[in-house]
TORKOL-4160 file (C-alpha; in steps of 0.2 Angstrom, whole numbers, padded with zeros to 4 digits, m for minus):
276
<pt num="1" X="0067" Y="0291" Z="m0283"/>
<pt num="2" X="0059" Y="0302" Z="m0270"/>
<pt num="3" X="0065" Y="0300" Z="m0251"/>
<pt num="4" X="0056" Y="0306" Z="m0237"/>
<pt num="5" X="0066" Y="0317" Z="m0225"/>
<pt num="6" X="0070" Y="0312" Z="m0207"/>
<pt num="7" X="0058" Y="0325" Z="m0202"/>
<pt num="8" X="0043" Y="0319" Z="m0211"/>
<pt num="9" X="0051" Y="0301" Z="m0207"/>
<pt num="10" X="0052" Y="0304" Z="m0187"/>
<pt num="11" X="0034" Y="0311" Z="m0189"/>
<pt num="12" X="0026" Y="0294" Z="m0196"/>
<pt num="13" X="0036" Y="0286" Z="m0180"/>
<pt num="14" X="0030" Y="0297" Z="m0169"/>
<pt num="15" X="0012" Y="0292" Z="m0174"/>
<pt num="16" X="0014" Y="0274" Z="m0175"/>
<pt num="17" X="0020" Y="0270" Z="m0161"/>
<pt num="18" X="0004" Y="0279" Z="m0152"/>
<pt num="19" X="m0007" Y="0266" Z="m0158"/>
<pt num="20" X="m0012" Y="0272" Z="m0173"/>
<pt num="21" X="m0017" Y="0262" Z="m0188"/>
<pt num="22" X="m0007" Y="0263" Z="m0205"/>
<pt num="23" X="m0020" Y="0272" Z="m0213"/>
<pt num="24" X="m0025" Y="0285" Z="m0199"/>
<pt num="25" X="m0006" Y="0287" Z="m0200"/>
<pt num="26" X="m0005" Y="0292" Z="m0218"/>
<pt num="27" X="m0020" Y="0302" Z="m0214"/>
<pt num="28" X="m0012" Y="0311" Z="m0199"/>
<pt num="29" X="0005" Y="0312" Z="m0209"/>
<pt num="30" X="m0002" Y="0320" Z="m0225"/>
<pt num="31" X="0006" Y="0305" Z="m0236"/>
<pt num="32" X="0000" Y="0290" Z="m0247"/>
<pt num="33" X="m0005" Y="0274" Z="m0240"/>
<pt num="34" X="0008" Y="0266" Z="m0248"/>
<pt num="35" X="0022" Y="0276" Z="m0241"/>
<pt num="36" X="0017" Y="0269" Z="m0225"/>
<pt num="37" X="0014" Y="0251" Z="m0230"/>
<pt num="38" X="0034" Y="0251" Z="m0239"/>
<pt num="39" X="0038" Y="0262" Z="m0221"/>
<pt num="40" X="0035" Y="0250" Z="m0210"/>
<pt num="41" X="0045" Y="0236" Z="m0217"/>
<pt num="42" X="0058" Y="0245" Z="m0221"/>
<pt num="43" X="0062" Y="0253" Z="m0201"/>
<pt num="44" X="0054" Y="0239" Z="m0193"/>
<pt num="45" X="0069" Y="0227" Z="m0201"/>
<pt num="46" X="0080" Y="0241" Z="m0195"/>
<pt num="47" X="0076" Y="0241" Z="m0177"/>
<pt num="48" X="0076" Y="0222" Z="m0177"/>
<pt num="49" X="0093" Y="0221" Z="m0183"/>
<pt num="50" X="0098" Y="0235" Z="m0172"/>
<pt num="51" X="0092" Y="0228" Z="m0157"/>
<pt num="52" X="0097" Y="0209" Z="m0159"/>
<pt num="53" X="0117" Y="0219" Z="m0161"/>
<pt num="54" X="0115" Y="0230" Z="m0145"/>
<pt num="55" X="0106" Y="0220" Z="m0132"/>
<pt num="56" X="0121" Y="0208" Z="m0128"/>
<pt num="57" X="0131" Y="0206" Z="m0112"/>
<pt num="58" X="0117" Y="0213" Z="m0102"/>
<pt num="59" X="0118" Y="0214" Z="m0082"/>
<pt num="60" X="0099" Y="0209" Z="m0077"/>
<pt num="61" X="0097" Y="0198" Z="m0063"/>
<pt num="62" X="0076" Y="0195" Z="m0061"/>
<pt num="63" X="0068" Y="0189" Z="m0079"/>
<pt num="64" X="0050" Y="0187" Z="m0082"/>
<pt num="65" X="0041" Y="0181" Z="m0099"/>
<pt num="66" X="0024" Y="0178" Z="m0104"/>
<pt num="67" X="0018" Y="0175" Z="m0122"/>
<pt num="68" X="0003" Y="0188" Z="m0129"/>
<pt num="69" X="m0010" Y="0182" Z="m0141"/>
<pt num="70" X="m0016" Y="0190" Z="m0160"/>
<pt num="71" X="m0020" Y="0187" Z="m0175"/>
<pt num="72" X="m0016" Y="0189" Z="m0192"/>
<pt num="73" X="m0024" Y="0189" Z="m0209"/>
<pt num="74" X="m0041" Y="0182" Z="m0198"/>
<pt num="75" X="m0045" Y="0173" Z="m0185"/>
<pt num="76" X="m0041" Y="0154" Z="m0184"/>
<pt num="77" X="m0060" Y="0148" Z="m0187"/>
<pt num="78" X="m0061" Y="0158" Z="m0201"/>
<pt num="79" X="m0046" Y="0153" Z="m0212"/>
<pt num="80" X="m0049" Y="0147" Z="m0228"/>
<pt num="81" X="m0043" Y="0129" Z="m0229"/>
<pt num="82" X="m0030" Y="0131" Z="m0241"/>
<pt num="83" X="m0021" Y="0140" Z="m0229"/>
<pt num="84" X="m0025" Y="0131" Z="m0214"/>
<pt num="85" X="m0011" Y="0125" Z="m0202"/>
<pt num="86" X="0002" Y="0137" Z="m0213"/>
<pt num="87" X="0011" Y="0150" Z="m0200"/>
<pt num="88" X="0005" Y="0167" Z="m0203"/>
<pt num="89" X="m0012" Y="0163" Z="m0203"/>
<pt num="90" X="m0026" Y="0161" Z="m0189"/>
<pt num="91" X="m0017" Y="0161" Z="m0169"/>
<pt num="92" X="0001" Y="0172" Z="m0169"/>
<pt num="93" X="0008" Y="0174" Z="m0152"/>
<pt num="94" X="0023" Y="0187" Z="m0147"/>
<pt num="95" X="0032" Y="0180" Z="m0135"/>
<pt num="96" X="0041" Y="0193" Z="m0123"/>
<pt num="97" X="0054" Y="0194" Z="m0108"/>
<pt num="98" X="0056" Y="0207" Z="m0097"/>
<pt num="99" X="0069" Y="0215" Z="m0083"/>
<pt num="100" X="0061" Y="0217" Z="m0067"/>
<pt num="101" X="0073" Y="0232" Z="m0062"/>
<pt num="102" X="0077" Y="0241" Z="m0078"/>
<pt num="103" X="0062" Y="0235" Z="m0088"/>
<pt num="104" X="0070" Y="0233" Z="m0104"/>
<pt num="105" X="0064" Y="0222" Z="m0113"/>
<pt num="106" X="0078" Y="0209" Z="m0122"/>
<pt num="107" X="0070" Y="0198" Z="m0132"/>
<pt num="108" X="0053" Y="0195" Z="m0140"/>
<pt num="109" X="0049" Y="0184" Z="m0152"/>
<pt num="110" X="0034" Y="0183" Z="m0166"/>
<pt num="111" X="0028" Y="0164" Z="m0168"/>
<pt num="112" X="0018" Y="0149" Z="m0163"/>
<pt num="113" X="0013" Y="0143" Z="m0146"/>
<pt num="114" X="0025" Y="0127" Z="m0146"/>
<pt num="115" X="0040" Y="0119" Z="m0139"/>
<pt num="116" X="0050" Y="0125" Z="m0156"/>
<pt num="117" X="0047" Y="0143" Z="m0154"/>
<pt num="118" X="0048" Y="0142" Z="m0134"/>
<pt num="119" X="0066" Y="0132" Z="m0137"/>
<pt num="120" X="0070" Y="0147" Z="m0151"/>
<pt num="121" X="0067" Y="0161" Z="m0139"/>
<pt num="122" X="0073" Y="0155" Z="m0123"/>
<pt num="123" X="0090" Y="0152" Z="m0133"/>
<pt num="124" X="0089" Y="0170" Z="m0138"/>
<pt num="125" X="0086" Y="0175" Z="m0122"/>
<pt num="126" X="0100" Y="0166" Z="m0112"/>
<pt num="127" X="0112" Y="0173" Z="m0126"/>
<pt num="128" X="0110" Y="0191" Z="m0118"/>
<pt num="129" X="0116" Y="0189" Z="m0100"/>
<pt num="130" X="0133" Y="0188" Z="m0093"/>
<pt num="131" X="0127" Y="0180" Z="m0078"/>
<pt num="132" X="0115" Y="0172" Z="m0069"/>
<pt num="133" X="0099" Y="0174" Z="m0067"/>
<pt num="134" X="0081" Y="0174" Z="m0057"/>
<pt num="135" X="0068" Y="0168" Z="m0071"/>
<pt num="136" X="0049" Y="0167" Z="m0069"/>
<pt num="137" X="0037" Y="0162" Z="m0081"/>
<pt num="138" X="0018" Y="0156" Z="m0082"/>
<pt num="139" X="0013" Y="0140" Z="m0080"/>
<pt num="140" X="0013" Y="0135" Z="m0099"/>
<pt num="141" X="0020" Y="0115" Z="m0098"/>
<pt num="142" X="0031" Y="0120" Z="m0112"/>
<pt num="143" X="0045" Y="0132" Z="m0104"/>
<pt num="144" X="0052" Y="0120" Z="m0096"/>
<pt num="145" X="0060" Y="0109" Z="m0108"/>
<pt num="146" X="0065" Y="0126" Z="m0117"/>
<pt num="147" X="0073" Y="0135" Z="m0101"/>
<pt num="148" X="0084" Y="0118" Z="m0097"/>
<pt num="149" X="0089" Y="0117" Z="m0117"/>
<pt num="150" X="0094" Y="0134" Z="m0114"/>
<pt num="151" X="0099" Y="0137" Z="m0097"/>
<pt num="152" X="0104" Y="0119" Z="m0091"/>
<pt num="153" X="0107" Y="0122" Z="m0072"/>
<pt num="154" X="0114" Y="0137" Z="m0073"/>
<pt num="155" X="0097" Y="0147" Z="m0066"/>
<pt num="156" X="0088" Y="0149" Z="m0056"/>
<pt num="157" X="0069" Y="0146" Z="m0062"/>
<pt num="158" X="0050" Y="0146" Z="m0057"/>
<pt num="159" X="0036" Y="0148" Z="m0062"/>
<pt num="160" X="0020" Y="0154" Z="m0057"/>
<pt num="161" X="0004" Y="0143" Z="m0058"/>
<pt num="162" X="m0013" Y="0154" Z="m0059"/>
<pt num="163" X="m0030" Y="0144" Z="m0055"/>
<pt num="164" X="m0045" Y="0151" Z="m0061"/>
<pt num="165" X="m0063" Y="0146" Z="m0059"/>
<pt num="166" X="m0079" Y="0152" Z="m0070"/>
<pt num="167" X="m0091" Y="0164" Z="m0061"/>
<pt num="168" X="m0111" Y="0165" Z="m0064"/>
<pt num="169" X="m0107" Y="0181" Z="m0074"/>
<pt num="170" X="m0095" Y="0171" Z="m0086"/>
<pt num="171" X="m0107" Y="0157" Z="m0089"/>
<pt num="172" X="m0120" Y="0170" Z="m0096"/>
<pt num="173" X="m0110" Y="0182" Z="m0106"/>
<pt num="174" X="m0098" Y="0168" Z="m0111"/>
<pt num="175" X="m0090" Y="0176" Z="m0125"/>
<pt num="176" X="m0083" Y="0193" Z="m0118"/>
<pt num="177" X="m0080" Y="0188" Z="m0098"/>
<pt num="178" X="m0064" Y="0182" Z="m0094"/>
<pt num="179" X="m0063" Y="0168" Z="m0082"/>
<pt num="180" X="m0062" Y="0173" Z="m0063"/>
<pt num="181" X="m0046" Y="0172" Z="m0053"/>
<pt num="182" X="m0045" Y="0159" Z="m0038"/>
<pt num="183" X="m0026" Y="0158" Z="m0034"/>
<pt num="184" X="m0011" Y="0155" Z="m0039"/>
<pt num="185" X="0005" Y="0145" Z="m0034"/>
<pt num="186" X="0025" Y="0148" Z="m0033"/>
<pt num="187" X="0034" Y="0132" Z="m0042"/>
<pt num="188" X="0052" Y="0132" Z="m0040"/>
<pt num="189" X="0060" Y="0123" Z="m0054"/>
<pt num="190" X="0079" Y="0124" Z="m0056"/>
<pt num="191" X="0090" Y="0134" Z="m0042"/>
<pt num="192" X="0087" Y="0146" Z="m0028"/>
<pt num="193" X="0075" Y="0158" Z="m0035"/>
<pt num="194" X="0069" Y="0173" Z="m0021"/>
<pt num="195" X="0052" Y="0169" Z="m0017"/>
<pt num="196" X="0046" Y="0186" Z="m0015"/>
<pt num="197" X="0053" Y="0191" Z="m0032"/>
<pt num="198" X="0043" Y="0175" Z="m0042"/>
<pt num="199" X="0032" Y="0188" Z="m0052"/>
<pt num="200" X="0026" Y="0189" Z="m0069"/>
<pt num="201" X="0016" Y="0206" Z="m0065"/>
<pt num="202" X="0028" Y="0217" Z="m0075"/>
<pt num="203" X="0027" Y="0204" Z="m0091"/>
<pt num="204" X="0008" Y="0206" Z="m0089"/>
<pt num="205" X="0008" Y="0225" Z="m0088"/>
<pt num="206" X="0021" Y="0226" Z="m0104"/>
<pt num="207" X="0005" Y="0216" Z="m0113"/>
<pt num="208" X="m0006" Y="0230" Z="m0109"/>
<pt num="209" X="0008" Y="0241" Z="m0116"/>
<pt num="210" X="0006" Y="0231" Z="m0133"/>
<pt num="211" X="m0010" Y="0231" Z="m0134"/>
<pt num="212" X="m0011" Y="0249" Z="m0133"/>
<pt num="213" X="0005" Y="0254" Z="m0143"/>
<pt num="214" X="m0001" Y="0243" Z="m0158"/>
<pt num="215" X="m0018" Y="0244" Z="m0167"/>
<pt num="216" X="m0012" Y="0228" Z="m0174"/>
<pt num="217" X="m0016" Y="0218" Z="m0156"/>
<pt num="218" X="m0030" Y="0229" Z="m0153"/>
<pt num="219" X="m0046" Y="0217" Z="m0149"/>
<pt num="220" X="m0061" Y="0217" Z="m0160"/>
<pt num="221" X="m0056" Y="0230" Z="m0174"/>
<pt num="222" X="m0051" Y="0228" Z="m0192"/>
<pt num="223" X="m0032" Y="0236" Z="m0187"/>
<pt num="224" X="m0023" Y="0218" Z="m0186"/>
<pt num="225" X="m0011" Y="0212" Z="m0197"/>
<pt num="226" X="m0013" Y="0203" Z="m0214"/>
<pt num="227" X="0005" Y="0199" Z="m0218"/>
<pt num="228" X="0015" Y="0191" Z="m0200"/>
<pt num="229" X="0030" Y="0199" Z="m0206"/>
<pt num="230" X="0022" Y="0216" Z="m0206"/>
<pt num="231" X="0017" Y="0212" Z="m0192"/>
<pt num="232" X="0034" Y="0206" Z="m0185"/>
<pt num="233" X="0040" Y="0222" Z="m0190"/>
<pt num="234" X="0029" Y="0235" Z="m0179"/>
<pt num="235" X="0034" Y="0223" Z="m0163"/>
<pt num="236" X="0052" Y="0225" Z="m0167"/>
<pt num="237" X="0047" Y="0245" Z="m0170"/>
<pt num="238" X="0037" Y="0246" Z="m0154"/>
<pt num="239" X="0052" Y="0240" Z="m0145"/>
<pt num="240" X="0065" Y="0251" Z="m0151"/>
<pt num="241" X="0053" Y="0265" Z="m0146"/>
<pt num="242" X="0049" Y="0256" Z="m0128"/>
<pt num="243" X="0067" Y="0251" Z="m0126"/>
<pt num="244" X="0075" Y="0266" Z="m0133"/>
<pt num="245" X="0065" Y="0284" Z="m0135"/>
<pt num="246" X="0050" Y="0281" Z="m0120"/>
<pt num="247" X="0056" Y="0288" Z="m0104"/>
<pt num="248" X="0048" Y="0275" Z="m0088"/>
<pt num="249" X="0037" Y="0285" Z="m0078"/>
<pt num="250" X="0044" Y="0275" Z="m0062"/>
<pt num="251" X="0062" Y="0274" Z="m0069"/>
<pt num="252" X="0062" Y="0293" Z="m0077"/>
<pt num="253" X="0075" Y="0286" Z="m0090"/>
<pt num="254" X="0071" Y="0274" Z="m0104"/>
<pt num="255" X="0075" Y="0257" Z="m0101"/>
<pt num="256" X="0092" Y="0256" Z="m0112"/>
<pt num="257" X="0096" Y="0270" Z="m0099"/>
<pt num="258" X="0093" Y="0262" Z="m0084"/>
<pt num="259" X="0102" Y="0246" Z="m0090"/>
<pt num="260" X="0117" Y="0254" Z="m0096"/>
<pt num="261" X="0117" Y="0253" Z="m0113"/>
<pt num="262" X="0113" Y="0269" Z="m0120"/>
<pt num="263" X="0119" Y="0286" Z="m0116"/>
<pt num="264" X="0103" Y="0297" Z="m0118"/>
<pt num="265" X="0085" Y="0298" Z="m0124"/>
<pt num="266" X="0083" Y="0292" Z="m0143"/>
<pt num="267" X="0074" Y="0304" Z="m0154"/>
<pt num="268" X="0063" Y="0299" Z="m0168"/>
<pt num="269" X="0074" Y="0307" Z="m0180"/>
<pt num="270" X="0089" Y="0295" Z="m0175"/>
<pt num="271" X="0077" Y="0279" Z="m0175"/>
<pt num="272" X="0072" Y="0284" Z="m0194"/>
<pt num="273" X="0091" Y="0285" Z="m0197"/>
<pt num="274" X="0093" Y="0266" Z="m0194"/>
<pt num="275" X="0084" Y="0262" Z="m0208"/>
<pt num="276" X="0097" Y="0271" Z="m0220"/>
């Protein structure tokens, strides 16, 4: 059987992670179609596995998480149904925490918007500090029996409430304009957390990041995902490359650097490696 080499391997990384759809990659890379489908799958499982080894007994002490929404196979209105209410089809939201200081991001996780994927994460999450530490989410009701499950006491927890109001311009052009900011509120819901640090700005800006390091979350094109484990994969991929490989512009190390768990910039090359 044929096998590509690192080189052409490290070359079809280099282009996914840039946004670009599997096609234009195949495209871009001079390879079949096919060879990127079976690709993705393949190094996507081997980042995964990767990073649920090496992101333990980390030293963060300010948290924030947020949850991203997509789709896969099409949107919820339009699912056939027979395949209605089945994961993987219609709504699929990324869930995603974030360090503060070293920006790394420690746990994601593909799935529903509900209690039982918010318990699932919040356990992974708590699993991969050796102390305490300062946690902010949104205002979604559902964190906080999934941060005490997780947690218990031992945290100290806020969230942040945003209030938002409709402007004229929203009630004409209803579909496209997003709902105009009033406020917001600090909540402090376990411990002692430093008020000045309850933030969820950096979790916001890694879902910018997201959406335009993946064609698959890009709005209002065909590029999203028609398998959730495909899609799955390329988050795990994105992360390897954002955690790994991308140096911060404000840090000018890559996250794994600046938290102390890797030793220098991750090529390409070596990500392609994992996968064998």
């Amino acid at each position: 059987m044929n096998k590509l080499s690192d080189k052409k391997r490290a070359q079809m990384l280099s282009v996914l992670v840039e946004g670009n759809s599997l096609r234009a990659t195949a495209r871009i890379c001079d390879v079949a179609f096919n060879t990127v489908l079976k690709f993705v799958p393949e190094i996507g499982k081997a980042c995964a596995e990767y990073q649920s080894s090496a992101l333990k007994n980390l030293t963060c002490k300010r948290i924030q998480c947020d949850e991203i929404w997509s789709f896969c196979y099409a949107k919820a209105k339009n699912v056939p149904e027979d395949k209605k209410g089945q994961f993987g089809y219609g709504d699929v939201w990324t869930w995603v925490a974030i360090c503060a200081d070293s920006k790394l991001v420690p746990a994601w996780l593909v799935g529903n918007r509900d209690a039982e994927t918010a318990s699932i994460f919040m356990e992974d999450l708590a699993s991969r500090f050796v102390h305490k530490v300062q946690l902010t989410t949104d205002g979604l009701k559902i964190y906080l029996d999934a941060v005490e499950g997780a947690f218990g006491a031992d945290i100290d927890y806020a969230m942040l409430v945003k209030m938002y109001g409709e402007s004229a311009e929203a009630k004409m052009q209803k579909r496209y304009s997003p709902a105009k900011f009033t406020g917001s509120k600090k909540e402090v819901i376990v411990g002692n957390p430093e008020r000045k640090h309850i933030s969820t700005s950096y979790a916001e800006r890694q879902n910018l990041t997201m959406r335009m390091s993946m064609r698959r979350f890009t709005r209002l094109t065909n590029g999203f995902s028609k398998k959730v484990e495909n899609h799955a994969y390329q988050v795990a991929l994105h992360y390897m490359y954002y955690n790994f490989c991308r140096i911060h512009k404000t840090l000018r190390v890559t996250p794994a650097m600046e938290a102390g768990i890797s030793d220098h910039v991750w090529s390409f090359e070596e990500i392609a490696q994992l996968a064998d």
